[in-house]
N, C-alpha and C positions, 0 to 999 in steps of 0.2 A: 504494500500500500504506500504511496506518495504520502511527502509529507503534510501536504495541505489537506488531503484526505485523513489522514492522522488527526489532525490538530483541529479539523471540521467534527469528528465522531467524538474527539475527548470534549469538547466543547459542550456537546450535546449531553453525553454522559453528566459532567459536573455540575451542567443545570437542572437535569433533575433532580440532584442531590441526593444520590444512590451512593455513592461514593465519595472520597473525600479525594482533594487532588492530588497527595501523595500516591494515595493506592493507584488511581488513574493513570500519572508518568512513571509507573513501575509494571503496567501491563504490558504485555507481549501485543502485536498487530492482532493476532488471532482472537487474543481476551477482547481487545476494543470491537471488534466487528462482530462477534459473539452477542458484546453486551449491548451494542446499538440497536442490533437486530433483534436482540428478544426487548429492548425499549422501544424503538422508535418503527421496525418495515409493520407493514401492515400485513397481516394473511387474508387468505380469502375464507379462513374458518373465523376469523375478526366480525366477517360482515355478515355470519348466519345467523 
């Protein structure tokens, strides 16, 4: 993942305030897209 795309997904994460931002800039790529996606994509089982 680029860096902007990094730094677009921790952004998102430390707004919802799941996390604090230590724990954040000590994730792996894989944690942050992990934890975006089960915060932020939408499923299509979302909208039944």
């Amino acid at each position: 993942m680029s860096q902007l795309e990094r730094n677009y997904k921790m952004e998102h994460l430390l707004e919802k305030n799941k996390f604090n931002k230590e724990v954040v800039f000590n994730m792996t790529d894989e944690q942050i897209e992990y934890f975006h996606w089960l915060y932020f994509e939408e499923s299509v089982y979302d909208l039944m």
